[in-house]
LUMSE-213222 format. One record per residue (C-alpha): residue in three letters; residue number from 1; x, y, z. Coordinates in Angstrom, 3 decimals. Layout:
N
residuo,num,xx,yy,zz
Ala,NUM,X,Y,Z;
...
***
This chain:
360
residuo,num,xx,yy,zz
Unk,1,103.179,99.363,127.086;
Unk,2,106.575,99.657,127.769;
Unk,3,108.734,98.139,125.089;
Unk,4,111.597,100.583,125.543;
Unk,5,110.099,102.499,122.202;
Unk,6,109.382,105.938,121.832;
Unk,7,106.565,105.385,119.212;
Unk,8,104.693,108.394,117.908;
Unk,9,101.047,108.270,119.105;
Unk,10,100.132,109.254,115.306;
Unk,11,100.951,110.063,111.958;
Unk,12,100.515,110.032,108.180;
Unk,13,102.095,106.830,108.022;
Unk,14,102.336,104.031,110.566;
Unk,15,104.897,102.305,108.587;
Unk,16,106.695,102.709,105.300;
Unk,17,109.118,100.143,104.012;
Unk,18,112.211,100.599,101.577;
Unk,19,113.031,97.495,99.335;
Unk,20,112.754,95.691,95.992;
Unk,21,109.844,94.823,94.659;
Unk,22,109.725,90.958,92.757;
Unk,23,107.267,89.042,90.833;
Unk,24,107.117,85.233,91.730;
Unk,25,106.533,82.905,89.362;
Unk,26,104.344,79.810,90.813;
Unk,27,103.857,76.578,88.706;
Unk,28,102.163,75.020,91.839;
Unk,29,103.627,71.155,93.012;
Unk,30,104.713,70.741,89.805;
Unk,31,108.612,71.337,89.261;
Unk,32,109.929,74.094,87.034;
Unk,33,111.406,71.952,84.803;
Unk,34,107.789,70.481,84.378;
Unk,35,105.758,73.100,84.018;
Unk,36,103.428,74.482,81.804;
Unk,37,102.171,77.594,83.650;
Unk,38,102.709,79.648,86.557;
Unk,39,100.644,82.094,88.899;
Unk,40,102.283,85.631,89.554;
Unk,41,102.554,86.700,92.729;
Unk,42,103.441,90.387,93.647;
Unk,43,106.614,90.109,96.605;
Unk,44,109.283,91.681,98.082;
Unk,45,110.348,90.915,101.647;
Unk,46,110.350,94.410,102.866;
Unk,47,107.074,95.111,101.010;
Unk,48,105.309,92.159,102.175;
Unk,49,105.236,93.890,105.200;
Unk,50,103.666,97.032,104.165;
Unk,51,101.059,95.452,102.410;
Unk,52,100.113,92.780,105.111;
Unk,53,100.003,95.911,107.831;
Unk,54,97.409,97.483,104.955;
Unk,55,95.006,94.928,103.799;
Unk,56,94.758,92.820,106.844;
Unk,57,95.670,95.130,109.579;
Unk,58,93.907,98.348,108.012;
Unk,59,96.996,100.502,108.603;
Unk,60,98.711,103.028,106.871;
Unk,61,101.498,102.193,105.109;
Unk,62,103.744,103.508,101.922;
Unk,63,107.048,101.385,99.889;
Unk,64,110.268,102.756,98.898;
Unk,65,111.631,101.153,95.833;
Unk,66,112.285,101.350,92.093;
Unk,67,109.470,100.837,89.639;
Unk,68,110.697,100.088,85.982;
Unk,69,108.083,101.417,83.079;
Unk,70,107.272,98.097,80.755;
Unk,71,104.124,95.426,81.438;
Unk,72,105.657,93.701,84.220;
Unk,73,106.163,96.366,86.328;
Unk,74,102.730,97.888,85.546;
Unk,75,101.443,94.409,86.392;
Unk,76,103.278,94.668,90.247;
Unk,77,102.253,98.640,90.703;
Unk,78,98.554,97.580,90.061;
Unk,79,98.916,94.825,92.990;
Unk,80,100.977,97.306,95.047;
Unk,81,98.115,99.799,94.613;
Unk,82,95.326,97.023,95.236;
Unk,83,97.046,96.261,98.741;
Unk,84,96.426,99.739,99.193;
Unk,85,100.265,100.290,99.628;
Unk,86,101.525,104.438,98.506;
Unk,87,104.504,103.817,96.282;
Unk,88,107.285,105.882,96.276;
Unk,89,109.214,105.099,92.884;
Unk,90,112.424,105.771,91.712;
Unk,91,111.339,104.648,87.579;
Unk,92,113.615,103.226,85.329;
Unk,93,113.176,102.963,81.480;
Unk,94,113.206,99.427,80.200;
Unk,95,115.204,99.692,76.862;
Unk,96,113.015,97.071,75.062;
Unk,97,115.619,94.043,75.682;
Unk,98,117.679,93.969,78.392;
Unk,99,116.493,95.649,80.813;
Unk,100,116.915,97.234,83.488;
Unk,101,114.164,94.484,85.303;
Unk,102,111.770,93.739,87.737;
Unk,103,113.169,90.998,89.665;
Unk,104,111.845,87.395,89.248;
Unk,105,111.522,84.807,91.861;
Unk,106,110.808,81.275,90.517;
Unk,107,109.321,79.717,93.631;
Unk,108,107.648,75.633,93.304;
Unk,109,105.463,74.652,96.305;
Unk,110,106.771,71.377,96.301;
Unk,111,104.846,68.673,98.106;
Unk,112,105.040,66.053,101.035;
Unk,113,108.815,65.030,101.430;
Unk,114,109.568,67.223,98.197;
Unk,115,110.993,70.891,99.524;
Unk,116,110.235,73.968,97.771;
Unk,117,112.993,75.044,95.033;
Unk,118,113.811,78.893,94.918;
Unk,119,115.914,80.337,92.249;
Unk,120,116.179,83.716,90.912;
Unk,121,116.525,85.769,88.076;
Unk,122,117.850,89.630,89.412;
Unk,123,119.913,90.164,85.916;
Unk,124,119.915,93.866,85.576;
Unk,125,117.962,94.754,88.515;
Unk,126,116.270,98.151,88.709;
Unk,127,116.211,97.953,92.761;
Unk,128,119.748,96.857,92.913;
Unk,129,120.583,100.387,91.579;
Unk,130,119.268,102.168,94.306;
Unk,131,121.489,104.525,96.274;
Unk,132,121.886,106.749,98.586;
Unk,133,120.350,110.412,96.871;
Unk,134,117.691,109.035,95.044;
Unk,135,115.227,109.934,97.343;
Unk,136,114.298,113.183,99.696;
Unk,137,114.138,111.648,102.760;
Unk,138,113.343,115.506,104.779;
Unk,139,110.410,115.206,102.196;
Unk,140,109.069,111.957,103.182;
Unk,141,109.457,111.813,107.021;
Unk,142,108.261,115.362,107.856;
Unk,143,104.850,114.421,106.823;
Unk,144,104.639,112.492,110.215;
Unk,145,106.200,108.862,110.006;
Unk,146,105.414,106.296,112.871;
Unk,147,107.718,103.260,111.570;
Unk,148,110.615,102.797,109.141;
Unk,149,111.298,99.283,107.858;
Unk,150,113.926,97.254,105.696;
Unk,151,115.681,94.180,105.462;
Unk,152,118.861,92.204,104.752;
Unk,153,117.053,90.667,100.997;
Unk,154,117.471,94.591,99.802;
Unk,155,120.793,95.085,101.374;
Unk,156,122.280,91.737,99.346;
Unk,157,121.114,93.354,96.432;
Unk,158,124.223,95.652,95.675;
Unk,159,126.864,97.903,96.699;
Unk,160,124.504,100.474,96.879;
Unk,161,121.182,99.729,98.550;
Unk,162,122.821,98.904,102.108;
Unk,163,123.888,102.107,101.739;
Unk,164,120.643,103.898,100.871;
Unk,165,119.048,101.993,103.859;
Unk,166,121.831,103.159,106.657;
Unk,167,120.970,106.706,104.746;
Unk,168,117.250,106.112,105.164;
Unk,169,117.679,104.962,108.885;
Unk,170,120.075,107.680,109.907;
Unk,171,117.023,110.091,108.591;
Unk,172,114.206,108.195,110.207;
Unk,173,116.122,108.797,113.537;
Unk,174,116.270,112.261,112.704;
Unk,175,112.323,112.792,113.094;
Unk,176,112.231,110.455,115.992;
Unk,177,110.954,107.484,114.298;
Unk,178,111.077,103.909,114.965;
Unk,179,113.090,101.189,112.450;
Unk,180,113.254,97.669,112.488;
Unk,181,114.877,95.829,110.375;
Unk,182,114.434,91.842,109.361;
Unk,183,117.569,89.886,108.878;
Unk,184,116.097,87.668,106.153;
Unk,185,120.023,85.997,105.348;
Unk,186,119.855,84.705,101.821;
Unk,187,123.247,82.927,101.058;
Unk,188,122.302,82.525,97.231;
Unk,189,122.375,86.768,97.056;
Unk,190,125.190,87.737,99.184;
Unk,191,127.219,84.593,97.746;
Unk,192,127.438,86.508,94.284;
Unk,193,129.451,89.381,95.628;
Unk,194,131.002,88.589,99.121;
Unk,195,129.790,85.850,101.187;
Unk,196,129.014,86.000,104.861;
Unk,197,131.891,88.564,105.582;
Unk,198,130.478,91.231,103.820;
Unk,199,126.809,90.587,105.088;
Unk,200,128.413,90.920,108.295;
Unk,201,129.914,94.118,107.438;
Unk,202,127.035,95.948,105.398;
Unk,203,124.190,94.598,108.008;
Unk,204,126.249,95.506,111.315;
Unk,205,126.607,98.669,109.822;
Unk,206,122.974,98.784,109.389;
Unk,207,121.979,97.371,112.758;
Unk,208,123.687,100.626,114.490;
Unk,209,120.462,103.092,113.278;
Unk,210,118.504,99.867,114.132;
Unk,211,115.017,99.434,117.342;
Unk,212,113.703,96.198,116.436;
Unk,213,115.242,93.202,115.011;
Unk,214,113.562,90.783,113.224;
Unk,215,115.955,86.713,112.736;
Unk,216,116.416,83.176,113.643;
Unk,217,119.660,82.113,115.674;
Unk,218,121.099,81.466,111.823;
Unk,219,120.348,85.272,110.681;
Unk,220,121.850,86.361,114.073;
Unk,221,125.052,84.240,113.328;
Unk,222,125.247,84.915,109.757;
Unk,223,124.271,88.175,109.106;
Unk,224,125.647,89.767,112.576;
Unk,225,128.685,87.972,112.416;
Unk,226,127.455,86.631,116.284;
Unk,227,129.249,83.112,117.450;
Unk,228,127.185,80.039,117.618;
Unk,229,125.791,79.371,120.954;
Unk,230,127.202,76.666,123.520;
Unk,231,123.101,75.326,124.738;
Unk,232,121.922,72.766,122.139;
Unk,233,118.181,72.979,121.390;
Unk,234,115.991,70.224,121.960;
Unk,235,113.930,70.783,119.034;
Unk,236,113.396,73.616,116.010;
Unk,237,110.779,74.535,118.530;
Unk,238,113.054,75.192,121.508;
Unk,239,114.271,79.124,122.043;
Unk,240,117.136,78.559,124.175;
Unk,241,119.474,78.762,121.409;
Unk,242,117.903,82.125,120.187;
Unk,243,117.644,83.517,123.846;
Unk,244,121.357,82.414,124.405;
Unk,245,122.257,84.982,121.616;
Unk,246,120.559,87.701,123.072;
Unk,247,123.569,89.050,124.791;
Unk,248,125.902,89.117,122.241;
Unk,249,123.222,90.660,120.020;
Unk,250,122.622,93.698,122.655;
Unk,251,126.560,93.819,123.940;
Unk,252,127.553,94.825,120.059;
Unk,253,124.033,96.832,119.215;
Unk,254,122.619,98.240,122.566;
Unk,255,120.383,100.326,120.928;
Unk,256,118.215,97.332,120.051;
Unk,257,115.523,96.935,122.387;
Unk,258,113.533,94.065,120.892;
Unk,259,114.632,91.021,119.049;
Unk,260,112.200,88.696,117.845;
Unk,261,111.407,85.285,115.340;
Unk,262,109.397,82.884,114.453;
Unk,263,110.307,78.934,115.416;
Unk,264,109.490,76.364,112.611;
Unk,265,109.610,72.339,113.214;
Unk,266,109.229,71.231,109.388;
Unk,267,107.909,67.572,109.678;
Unk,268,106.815,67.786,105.863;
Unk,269,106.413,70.516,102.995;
Unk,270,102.795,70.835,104.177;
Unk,271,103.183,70.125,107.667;
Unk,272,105.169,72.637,109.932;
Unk,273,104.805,73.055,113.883;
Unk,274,104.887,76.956,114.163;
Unk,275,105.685,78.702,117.106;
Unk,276,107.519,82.684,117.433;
Unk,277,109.340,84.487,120.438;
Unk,278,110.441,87.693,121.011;
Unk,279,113.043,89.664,123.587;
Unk,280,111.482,92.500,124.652;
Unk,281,112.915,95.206,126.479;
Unk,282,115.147,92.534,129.148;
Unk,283,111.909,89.757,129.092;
Unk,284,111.106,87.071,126.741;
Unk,285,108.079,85.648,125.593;
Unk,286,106.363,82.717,123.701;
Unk,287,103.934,82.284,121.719;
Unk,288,101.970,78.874,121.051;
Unk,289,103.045,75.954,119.383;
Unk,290,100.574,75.411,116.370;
Unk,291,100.272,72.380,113.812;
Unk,292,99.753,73.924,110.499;
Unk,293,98.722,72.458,106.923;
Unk,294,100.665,74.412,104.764;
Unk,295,99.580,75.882,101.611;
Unk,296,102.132,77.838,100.437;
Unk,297,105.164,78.234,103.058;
Unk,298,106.809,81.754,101.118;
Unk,299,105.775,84.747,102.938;
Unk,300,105.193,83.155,106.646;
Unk,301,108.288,85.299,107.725;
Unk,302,107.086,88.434,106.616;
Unk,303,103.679,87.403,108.079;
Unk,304,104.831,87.503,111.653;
Unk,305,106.384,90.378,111.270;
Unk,306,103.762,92.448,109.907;
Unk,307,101.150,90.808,112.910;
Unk,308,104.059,91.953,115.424;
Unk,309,104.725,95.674,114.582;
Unk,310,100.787,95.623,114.187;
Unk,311,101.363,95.050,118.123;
Unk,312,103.936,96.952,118.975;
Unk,313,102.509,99.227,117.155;
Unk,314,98.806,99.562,118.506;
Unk,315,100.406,99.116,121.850;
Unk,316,99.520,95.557,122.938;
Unk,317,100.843,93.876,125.439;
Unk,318,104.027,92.117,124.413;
Unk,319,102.827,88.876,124.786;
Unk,320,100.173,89.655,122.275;
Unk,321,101.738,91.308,119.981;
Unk,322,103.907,88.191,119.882;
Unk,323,100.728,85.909,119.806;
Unk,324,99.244,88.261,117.077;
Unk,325,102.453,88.091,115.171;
Unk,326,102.579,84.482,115.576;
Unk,327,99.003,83.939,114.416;
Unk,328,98.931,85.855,111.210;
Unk,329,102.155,84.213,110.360;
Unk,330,100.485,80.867,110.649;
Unk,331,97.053,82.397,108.401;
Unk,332,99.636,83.521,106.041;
Unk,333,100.804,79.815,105.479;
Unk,334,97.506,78.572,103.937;
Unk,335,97.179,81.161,101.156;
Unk,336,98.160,81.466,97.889;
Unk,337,101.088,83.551,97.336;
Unk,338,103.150,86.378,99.452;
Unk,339,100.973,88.672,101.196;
Unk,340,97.857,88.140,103.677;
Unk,341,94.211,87.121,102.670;
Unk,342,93.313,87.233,106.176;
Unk,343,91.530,89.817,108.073;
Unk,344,92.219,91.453,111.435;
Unk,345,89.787,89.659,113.262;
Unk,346,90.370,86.455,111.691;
Unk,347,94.086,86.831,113.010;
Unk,348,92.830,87.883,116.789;
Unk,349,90.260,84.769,116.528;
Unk,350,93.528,82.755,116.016;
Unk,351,95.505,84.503,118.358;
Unk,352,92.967,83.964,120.730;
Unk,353,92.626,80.282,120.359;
Unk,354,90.511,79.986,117.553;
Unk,355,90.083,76.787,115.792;
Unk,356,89.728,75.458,112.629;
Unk,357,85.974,74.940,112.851;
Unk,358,83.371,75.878,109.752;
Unk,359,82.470,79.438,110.429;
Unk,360,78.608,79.801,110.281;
***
């Protein structure tokens, strides 16, 4: 298909991500403040992807990021290697107090008219020390690299780790390989050490070395730095708003040559309407509108991301790579935690117009 990509036919790895990984702590419907024990999920924006294109999609797929050597982060490499994710680690040595850490994400599910509450604890950070030099990049793409991803959650993390992703970009390019990147703005992280006007500066910076973009008309407006649009959207559901950006996106960052998101009507904490488009190559497309019972909402994102490059990559048509994106995204939703339960052909049932219906 032509999406205006260059992808490499083959390689060692179809994609490898570079972020932090986190541990999120779970206590259910039951608020933190009430709580008397909590589920551990294995995250990380950038390697929920990674791991969603392994264990569901049956890809290959590898994570860049730093791995500190104490329980907790023996507890996250044994999920990273049981999503059948190959680590690349930069390890720290925890010093028996202090640090440095593996990140924690304290993450309720809330219930009915109750939201989610996220709050974090990134004190001492071992992936907010990443920088550029840390790793050997020649090393790492010459063994035949079809994708590169990151996103903004790992640049808010420091000085540094935009940095080491505009270094890891400017590499990929070098051996001809595709990078996306997911805006994922998170006010909370870039609040602590510039606001929206340094977003806008590390992630424009970023979006240069940048193929595919992954945000919602807020991401584009926050993290780009774009202007609002003028057209008013009917509904969470309506894409004129995130069309209407398009321009501006491609007029500062022509390089780009797909920009895509997911569109998500919350009527309740467990029930969304879910839909996703995507600008691809000068055309747009839609995906379905879908009810969902929601489970556990963290991760959906990441989810249609994943199903998308799965797409792009495997060289669907665009529509369906949206629609597969879209679908797995919406799967995602009624598990347990960050990453996929679902299988391949699960998600293509969906895609497809599957139902809810007992499977016998």
């Amino acid at each position: 298909m032509d999406y205006g990509l260059k992808i490499s036919p083959q390689g060692k790895y179809d994609l490898i991500s570079l972020g932090a990984l986190v541990h999120r702590l779970d206590p259910g419907t039951i608020p933190f403040r009430k709580a008397t024990e909590c589920k551990i999920h294995v995250s990380g924006g950038e390697f929920n992807v990674a791991a969603n294109l392994s264990d569901c999609f049956r890809l290959k797929t590898g994570i860049i990021t730093a791995m500190v050597d104490y329980p907790i982060g023996e507890l996250i490499s044994t999920r990273v290697k049981a999503m059948g994710v190959k680590p690349f680690y930069k390890v720290f040595k925890h010093n028996g107090v202090n640090g440095p850490n593996m990140a924690t994400v304290y993450s309720d599910r809330g219930y009915g008219m109750r939201a989610p509450v996220v709050f974090y604890n990134r004190c001492n950070e071992a992936g907010a020390q990443l920088k550029p030099g840390d790793f050997n990049w020649d090393e790492i793409f010459s063994t035949g690299v079809r994708w590169f991803h990151s996103g903004g959650i790992f640049a808010s993390l420091s000085e540094t780790t935009g940095e080491l992703i505009i270094e890891a970009m400017q590499a990929a390019k070098k051996y001809g390989v595709i990078t996306s990147f997911d805006l994922n703005f998170r006010a909370k992280l870039w609040n602590i050490w510039g606001g929206e006007k340094k977003a806008s500066q590390v992630i424009n910076r970023i979006v240069k070395n940048v193929d595919v973009l992954v945000g919602n008309e807020e991401d584009l407006q926050k993290g780009l730095g774009i202007r609002g649009p003028e057209v008013t959207a009917k509904s969470k559901l309506d894409p004129s708003v995130f069309f209407s950006m398009i321009d501006k996106v491609i007029d500062k960052h022509p390089q780009v040559k797909v920009v895509a998101t997911t569109l998500r009507e919350v009527k309740s904490t467990n029930q969304h309407n879910w839909s996703a488009v995507a600008w691809i190559n000068g055309k747009t497309y839609s995906a379905p509108t879908a009810e969902l019972n929601v489970y556990d909402r963290v991760g959906g994102g990441d989810g249609f991301a994943s199903g998308f490059i799965y797409g792009l990559l495997t060289n669907e048509k665009p529509e369906d790579a949206v629609k597969l994106g879209w679908a797995h995204g919406a799967l995602l939703t009624t598990f347990p935690g960050d990453t996929t339960m679902a299988s391949v052909e699960e998600v293509r049932a969906f895609a497809e117009g599957g139902s809810a219906r007992i499977q016998r």
